[in-house]
N, C-alpha and C positions, 0 to 999 in steps of 0.2 A: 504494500500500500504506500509507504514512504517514498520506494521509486517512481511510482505513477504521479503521486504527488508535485516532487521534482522537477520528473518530467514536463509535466505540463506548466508548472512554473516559468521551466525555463522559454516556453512558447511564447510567455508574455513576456517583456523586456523589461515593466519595471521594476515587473513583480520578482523578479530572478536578483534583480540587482538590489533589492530590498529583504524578499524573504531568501534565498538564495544564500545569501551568504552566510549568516548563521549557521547555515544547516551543512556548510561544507568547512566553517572552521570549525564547528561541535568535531565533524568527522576526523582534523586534522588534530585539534589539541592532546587527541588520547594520545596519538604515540610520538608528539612532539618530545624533545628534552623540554624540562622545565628552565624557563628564564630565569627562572629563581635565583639557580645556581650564577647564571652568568653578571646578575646585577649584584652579587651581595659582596662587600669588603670583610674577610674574614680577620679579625682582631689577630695581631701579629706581621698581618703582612708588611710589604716596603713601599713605600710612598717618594716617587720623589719629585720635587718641586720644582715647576719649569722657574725660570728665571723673570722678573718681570721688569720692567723699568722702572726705575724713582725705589724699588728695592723691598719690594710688595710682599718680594716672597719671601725675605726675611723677616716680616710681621708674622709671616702666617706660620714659620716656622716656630717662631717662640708663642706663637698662639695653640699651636699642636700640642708642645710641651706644658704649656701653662693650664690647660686644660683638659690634660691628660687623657689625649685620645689614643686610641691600643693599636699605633703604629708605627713602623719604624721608620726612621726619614733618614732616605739614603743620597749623597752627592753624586752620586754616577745612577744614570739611567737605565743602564745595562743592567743594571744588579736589582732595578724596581719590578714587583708585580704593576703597580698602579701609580700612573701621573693625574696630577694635580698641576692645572695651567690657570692662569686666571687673567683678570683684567680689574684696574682698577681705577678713577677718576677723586679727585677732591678737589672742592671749590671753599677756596676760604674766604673769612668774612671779611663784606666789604668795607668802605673806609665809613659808611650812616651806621652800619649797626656795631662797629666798637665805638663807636661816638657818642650813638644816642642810647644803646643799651646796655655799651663795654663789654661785650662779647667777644673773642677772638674764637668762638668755637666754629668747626669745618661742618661741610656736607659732603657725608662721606658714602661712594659707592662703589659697592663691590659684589663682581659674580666670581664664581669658580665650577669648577668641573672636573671630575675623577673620572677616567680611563683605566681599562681593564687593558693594560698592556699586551696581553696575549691573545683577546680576542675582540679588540677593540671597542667592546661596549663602554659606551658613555653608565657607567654606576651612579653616579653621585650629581646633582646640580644645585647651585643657589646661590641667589642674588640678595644683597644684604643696601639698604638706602637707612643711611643715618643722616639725618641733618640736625644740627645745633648737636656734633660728636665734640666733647670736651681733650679726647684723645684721640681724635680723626683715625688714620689707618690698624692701630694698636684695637681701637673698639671694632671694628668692621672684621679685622681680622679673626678677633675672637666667635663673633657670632659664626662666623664662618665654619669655624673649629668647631664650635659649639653643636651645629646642626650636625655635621661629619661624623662627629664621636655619637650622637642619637643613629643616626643614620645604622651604624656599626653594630650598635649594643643592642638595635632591634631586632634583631633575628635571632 
């Protein structure tokens, strides 16, 4: 009955490309691998830190540490399961608001992203927007680490 079904699905166009597909990844996911495996950072592994400009990744490194996420951070690439690249922006404050509210605190933004070295899945993502940051890259950094080590310890 299910093949008749289908079948005739697929005689209509939109109905195939609406009901249709469910019903052919139901049939696919049994004997897929699970992505499970391929997204999860297993506590222990090596992390290493692409480089970034203005020295980003030096925050993130004593962000790693300081918030004691369960990995090892390695200086050669070669030797990592998983990289860690990022991008990062700060706009500090302008000359009205240390004037008028004596404020020197930044607007800090920051993403990152973890790669499965060996299989190149993207594991990990997130973008972190501070503004009035009293320690600009140092706090961005942290959350950053912050969600990583969650990320980690969930599984």
């Amino acid at each position: 009955m299910r093949g008749l079904i289908v079948a005739m699905l697929s005689l209509i166009p939109s109905a195939s490309l609406v009901l249709g597909a469910p019903i052919w990844l139901t049939a696919q996911t049994s004997s897929a691998p699970s992505q499970d495996s391929d997204t999860r950072i297993p506590p222990g592994s090596r992390l290493y830190i692409s480089p970034v400009e203005g020295g980003y990744d030096i925050y993130l490194s004593a962000a790693m540490h300081k918030k004691e996420v369960p990995l090892i951070i390695v200086t050669d690439k070669s030797k990592a399961d998983f990289e860690l690249s990022s991008v990062t922006e700060s706009e500090k404050a302008g000359w009205a608001k240390m004037f008028f509210i004596g404020s020197t605190s930044t607007a800090e933004q920051a993403s990152v992203k973890v790669v499965n070295l060996k299989t190149g899945v993207v594991v990990f993502g997130y973008n972190v927007n501070k503004s009035n940051s009293a320690r600009g890259k140092q706090s961005s950094s942290e959350a950053c680490a912050k969600h990583l080590k969650e990320k980690i310890e969930s599984r």
